[in-house]
N, C-alpha and C positions, 0 to 999 in steps of 0.2 A: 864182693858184691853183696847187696842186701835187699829183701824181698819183704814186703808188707801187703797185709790185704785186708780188706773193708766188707762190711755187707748192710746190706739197706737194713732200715727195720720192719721189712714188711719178710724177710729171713726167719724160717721158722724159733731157731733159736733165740731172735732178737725178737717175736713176737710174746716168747716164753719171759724175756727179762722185762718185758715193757706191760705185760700183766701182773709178775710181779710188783715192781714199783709201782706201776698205779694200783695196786689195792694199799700198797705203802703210803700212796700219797694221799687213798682218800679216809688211812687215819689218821694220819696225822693234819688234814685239815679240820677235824673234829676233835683232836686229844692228839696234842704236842707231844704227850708222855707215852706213846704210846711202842709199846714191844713189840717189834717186826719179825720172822724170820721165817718167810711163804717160799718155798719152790712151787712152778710150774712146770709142768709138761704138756706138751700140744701134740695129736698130730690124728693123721685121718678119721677127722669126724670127734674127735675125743678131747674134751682139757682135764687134766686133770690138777686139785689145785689142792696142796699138803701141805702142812708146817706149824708154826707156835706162833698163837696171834694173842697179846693182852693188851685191851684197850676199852674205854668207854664210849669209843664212837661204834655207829651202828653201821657197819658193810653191805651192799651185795654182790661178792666175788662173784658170782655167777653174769650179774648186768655189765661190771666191768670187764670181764675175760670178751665176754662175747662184744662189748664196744668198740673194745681193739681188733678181734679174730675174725665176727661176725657173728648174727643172731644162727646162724645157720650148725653150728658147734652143739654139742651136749655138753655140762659144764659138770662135773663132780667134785665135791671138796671133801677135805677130812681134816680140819684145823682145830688144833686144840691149844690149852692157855701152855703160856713158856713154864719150863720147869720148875717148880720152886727152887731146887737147888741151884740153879743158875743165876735165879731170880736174885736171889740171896747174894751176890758175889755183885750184881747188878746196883742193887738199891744201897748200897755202899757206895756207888763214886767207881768200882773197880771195870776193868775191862768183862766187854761179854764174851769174851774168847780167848785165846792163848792166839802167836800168831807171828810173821814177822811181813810187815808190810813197806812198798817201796815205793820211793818218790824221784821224779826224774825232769829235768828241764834242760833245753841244746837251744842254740841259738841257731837251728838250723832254715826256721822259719819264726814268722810274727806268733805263730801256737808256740813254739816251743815246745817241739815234739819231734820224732824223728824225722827226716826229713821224706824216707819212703812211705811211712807211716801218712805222713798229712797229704803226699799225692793221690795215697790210695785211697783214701778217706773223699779226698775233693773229687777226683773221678767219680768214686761210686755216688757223691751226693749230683753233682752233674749230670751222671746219668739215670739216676733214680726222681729227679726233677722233671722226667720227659716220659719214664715209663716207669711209677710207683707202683712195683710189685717186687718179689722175691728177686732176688741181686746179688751179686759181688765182683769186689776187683781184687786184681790183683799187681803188683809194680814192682820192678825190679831195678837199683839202680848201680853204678859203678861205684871207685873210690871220690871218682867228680863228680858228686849225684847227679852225673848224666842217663834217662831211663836210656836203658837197654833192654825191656821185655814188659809189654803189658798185658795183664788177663784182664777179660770182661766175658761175666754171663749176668743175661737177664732175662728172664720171663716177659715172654709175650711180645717179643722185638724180635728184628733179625740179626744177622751178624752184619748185613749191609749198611743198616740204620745204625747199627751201634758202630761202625765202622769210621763213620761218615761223623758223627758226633766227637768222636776221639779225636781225628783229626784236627777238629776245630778246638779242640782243648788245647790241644797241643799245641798251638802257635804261639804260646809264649814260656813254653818248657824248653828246658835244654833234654836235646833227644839226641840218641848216637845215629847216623843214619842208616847202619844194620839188624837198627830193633825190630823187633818181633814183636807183633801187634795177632792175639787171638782173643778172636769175637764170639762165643757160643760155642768153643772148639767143640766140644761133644754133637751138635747142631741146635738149631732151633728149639725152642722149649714153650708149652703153656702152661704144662702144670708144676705149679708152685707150692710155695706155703708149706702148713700143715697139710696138705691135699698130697704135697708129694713124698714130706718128710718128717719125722718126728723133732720136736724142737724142746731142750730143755735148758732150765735157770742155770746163768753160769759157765756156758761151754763157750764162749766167745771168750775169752780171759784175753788171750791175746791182741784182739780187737779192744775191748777194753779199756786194755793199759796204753802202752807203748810200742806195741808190736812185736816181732820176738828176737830183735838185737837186746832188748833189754831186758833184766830178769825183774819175775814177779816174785809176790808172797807166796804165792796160792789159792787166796780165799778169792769167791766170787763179790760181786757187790750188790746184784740188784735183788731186792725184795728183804732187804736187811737193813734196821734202824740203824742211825749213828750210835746206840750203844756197842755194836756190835763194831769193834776196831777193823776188822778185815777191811768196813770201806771206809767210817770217823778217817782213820790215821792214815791210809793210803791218802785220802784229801788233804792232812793237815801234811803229809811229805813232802808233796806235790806245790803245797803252798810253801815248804822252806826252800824246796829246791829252785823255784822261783824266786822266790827274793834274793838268797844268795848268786841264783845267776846273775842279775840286772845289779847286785850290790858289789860284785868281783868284774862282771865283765867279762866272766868266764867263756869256755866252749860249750864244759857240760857239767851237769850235778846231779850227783844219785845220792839220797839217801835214805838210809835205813833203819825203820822202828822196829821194835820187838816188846812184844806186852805177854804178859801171866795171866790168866782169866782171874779174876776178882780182883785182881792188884789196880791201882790207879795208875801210879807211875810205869812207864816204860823200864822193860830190865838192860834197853840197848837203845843206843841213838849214834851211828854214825852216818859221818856226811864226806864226800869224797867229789873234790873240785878237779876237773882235768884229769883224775886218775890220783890225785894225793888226797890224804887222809886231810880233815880239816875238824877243828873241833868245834861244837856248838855245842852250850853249856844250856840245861833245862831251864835256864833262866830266862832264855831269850821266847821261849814258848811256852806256852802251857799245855803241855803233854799230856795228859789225864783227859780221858774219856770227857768230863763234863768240862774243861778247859778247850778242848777240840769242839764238840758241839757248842760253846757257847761263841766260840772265837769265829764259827764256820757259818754260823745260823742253820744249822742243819735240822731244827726240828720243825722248820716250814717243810710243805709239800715242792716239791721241784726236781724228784727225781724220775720220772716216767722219763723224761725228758733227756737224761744221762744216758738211760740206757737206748737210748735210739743211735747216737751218733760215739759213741766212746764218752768215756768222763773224766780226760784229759784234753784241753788243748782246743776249748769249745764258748771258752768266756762264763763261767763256771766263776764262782765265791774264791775258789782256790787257787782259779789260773791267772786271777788278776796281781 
């Protein structure tokens, strides 16, 4: 059995990544070149916004946090320029970090994503289309990705309404007819958000990715430029493991980058079709930080937008 879960972006944590990226995005619509690497933290009454920002565009983190969270928020920053030492390994062409990041595509649906993964995903956006507040689901399915178990909580509904909407999803799923269907099992809920919980950059990793049959890097992605491989090369994996799906005909493809921080070249590239080892030679990609952003377009603004719904499996540069 395998179990995937989703959470809207109005989720404290997913309000945390979607203010990072959009101060991401509003340098990089002023200065392409610009060095990202902001965490957020949210929560009762408080943002708090830290990290290394170098860029020639002019910001204000504070108008941004609060356009996503609300003017209602006090907004604090403590942002200073990226390391030089880092810097230095950077303005070479090398990676911004050491790292080993992973790329993954199944032919289990038209994303090409797990297949509990993308139930859970399309539930919580089904029902976060009806009541856009703090949310999540949850999906359980067999070895016949028949659902056998669905969680839903959402703010500011009931379990009768959210009940009654499942239903209607569900008439074109395959469902066992012993499943377990809980609505708000805790009860009824209003208060959300930062108002109920503290949210920071990063902690959804497994929303994210692939959900958590499949394994990650580790690094987080949002509020991080493409020099920074943790997200560059997770996207440029995710674009091999895609092509070689639809080029083999495969079931599934995982593969696996590993970078040195300054280094350009990756010091690891495997790829593994069905379970066997397969070789792809650097030739076929251009693996190097500035080969990946040039290949990807990655120094337009478009990620606030990533971190709302995961940044796999969404019609994404990468997942075409």
């Amino acid at each position: 059995m395998k179990s995937s879960e989703s959470v809207t972006p109005n989720h404290p944590d997913k309000l945390c990544d979607r203010i990072s990226d959009a101060i991401l995005d509003a340098c990089l619509e002023q200065d392409p070149m610009s060095r990202v690497a902001i965490e957020t933290m949210g929560g009762h009454g408080i943002i708090t916004i830290t990290g290394e920002l170098t860029t020639k565009a002019y910001i204000n983190a504070r108008e941004i946090a609060q356009g996503i969270a609300g003017k209602e928020y006090s907004v604090q920053t403590n942002i200073v320029s990226q390391s030089p030492e880092i810097a230095s390994g950077v303005d070479t062409g090398g990676a911004g970090d050491q790292g080993i990041m992973v790329g993954y595509a199944c032919n289990d649906n038209d994303a090409m994503i797990p297949q509990e993964t993308w139930l859970a995903r399309n539930l919580c956006q089904t029902l976060y289309s009806q009541f856009p507040y703090d949310g999540k689901t949850q999906i359980t399915i067999d070895d016949n990705q028949i659902i056998t178990a669905i969680v839903a909580s959402f703010q500011n509904t009931t379990s009768t309404q959210l009940d009654k909407i499942i239903d209607k999803w569900l008439d074109d799923k395959k469902w066992d007819p012993k499943m377990k269907i809980y609505c708000n099992p805790a009860g009824d809920w209003n208060i959300g958000g930062f108002e109920a919980d503290t949210g920071v950059t990063g902690r959804k990793l497994m929303v994210d990715n692939y959900g958590p049959q499949i394994s990650i890097g580790g690094g987080c992605f949002s509020g991080k430029d493409a020099t920074k491989v943790d997200r560059s090369a997770a996207y440029m994996a995710r674009r091999i493991a895609v092509d070689i799906l639809r080029q083999s005909d495969a079931k599934e493809v995982m593969v696996k980058l590993a970078y040195a921080i300054g280094v350009a070249e990756p010091v690891m590239v495997t790829v593994t079709v069905n379970g066997n080892d397969w070789t792809v030679g650097n030739k076929n990609y251009d693996l190097t930080p500035d080969g990946i952003i040039r290949d990807l377009d990655l120094r337009r603004p478009q990620f606030e937008k990533t971190a709302q719904w995961g940044h796999f499996g969404n019609g994404f540069t990468w997942d075409k």
